[in-house]
C-alpha positions as CSV (number, residue, x, y, z in Angstrom):
1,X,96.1,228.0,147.7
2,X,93.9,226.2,145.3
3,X,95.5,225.2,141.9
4,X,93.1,225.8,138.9
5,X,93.8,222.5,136.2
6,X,93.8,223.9,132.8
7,X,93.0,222.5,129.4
8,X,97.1,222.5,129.5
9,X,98.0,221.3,132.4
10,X,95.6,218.9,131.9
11,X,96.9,218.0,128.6
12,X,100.6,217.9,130.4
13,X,99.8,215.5,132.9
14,X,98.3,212.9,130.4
15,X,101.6,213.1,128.2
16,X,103.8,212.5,131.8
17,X,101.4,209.3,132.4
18,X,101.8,208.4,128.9
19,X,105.2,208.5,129.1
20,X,105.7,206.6,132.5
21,X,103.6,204.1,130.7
22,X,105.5,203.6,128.1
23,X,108.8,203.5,130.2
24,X,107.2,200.6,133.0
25,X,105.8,198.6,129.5
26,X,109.5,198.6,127.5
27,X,111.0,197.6,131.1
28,X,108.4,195.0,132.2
29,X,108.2,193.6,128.0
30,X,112.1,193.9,127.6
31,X,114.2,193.5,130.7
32,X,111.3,191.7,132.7
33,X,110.2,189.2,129.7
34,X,106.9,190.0,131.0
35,X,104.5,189.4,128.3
36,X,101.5,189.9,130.6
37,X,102.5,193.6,129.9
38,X,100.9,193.7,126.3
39,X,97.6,193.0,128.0
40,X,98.7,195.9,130.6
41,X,99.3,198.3,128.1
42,X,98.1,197.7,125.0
43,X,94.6,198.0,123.0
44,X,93.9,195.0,121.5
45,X,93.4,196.5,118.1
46,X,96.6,198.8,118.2
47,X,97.4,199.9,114.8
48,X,101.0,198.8,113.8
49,X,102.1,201.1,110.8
50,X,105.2,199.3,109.6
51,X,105.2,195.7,110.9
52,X,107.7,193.1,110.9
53,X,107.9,190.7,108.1
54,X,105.1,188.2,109.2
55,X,103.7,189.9,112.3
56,X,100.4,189.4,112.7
57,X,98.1,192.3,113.5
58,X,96.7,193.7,116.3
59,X,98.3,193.2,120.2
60,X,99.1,189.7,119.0
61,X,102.0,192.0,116.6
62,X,103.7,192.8,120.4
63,X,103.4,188.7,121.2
64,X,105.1,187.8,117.9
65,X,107.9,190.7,118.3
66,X,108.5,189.5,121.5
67,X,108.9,186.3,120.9
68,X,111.3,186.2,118.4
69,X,113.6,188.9,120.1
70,X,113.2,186.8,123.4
71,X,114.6,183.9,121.6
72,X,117.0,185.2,119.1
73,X,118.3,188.0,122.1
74,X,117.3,185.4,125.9
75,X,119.7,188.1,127.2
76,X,118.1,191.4,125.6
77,X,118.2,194.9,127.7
78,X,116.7,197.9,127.2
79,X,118.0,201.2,128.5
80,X,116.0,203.9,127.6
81,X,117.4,207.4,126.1
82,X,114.5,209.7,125.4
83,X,111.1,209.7,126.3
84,X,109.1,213.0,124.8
85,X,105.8,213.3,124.9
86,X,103.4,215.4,122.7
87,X,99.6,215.2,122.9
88,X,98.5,211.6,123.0
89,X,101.7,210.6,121.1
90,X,105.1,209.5,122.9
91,X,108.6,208.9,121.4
92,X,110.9,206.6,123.0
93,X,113.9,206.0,121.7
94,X,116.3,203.4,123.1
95,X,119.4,200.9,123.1
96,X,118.8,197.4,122.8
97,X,121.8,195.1,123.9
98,X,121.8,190.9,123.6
99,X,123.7,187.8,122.1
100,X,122.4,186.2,119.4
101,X,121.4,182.7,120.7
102,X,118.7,181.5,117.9
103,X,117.2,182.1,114.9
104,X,116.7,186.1,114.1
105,X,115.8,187.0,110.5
106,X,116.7,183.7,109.1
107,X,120.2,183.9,110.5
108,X,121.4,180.9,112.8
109,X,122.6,181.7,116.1
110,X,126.1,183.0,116.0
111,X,126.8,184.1,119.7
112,X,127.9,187.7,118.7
113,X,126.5,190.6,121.4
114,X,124.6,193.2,119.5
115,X,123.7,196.8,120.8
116,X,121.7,198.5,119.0
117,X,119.0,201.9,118.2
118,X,115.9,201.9,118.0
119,X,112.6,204.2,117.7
120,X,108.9,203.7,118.6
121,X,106.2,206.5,118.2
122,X,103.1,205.2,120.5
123,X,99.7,207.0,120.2
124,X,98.1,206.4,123.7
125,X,94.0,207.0,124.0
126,X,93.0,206.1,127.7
127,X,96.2,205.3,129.1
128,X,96.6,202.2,126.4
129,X,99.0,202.4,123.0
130,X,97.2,202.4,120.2
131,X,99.1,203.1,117.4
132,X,102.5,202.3,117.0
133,X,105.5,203.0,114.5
134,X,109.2,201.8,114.8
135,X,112.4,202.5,113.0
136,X,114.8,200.4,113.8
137,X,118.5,199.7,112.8
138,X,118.0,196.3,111.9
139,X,120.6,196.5,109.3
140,X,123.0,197.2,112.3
141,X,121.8,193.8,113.5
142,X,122.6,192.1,110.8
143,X,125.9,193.7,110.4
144,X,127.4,192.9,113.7
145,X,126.0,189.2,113.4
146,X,127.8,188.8,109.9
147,X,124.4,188.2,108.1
148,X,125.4,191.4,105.4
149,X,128.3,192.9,105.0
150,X,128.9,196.8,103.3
């Protein structure tokens, strides 16, 4: 039998490679502490729409998040809850757990584990994130490491 690849199905298989992609880059970046993953993975000229405060622009943005969660959180895990994919965009949203062991946000290390949500839209053109947009609960972060109180 001979399968006939439609615009669909070719459409379908791009979003199920986009999304392993993005599942192998989180686990590699997060759990791993592989930076080498941002080259992997990541145009160098990836549009991040809401960026943290002082992260610079660009692929470098990935090196600068990185870095201050591998230091703030040496301990940080990802697990991974969702991963949907539609056309060359891919939501993942997962939990982040870690102790806070430096710096993060101006906040000295206190010690304190934190888990928390978070939410990244990827736009993926030839197997490579190009655009990128979080939401994160950072005020949850802050809460649990006594930073703000409500």
């Amino acid at each position: 039998m001979i399968k006939v690849l439609t615009k669909k199905n070719n459409m379908d298989n791009q979003v199920e490679k986009n999304k392993a992609i993005c599942k192998v880059f989180f686990d590699e970046l997060f759990n791993q502490k592989n930076i080498d993953a941002i080259d992997k993975f990541v145009d160098s000229s990836v549009t991040i729409q809401n960026p943290f405060p002082g992260q610079r622009s660009g692929a470098d943005g990935y090196r600068d998040i990185s870095q201050i969660y591998n230091l703030a959180f040496p301990d940080l895990k990802i697990s991974f809850n969702n991963i949907i994919g539609d056309g060359d965009k891919v939501t993942c949203h997962f939990t982040l757990e870690g102790t806070h062991k430096d710096v993060f946000m101006n906040v000295p290390a206190t010690g304190i584990k934190v888990k928390y949500d978070l939410v990244y839209i990827l736009k993926f053109s030839n197997e490579k994130i190009t655009g990128h947009w979080s939401l994160e609960d950072s005020l949850s972060v802050l809460q649990q490491i006594g930073a703000v109180s409500i």
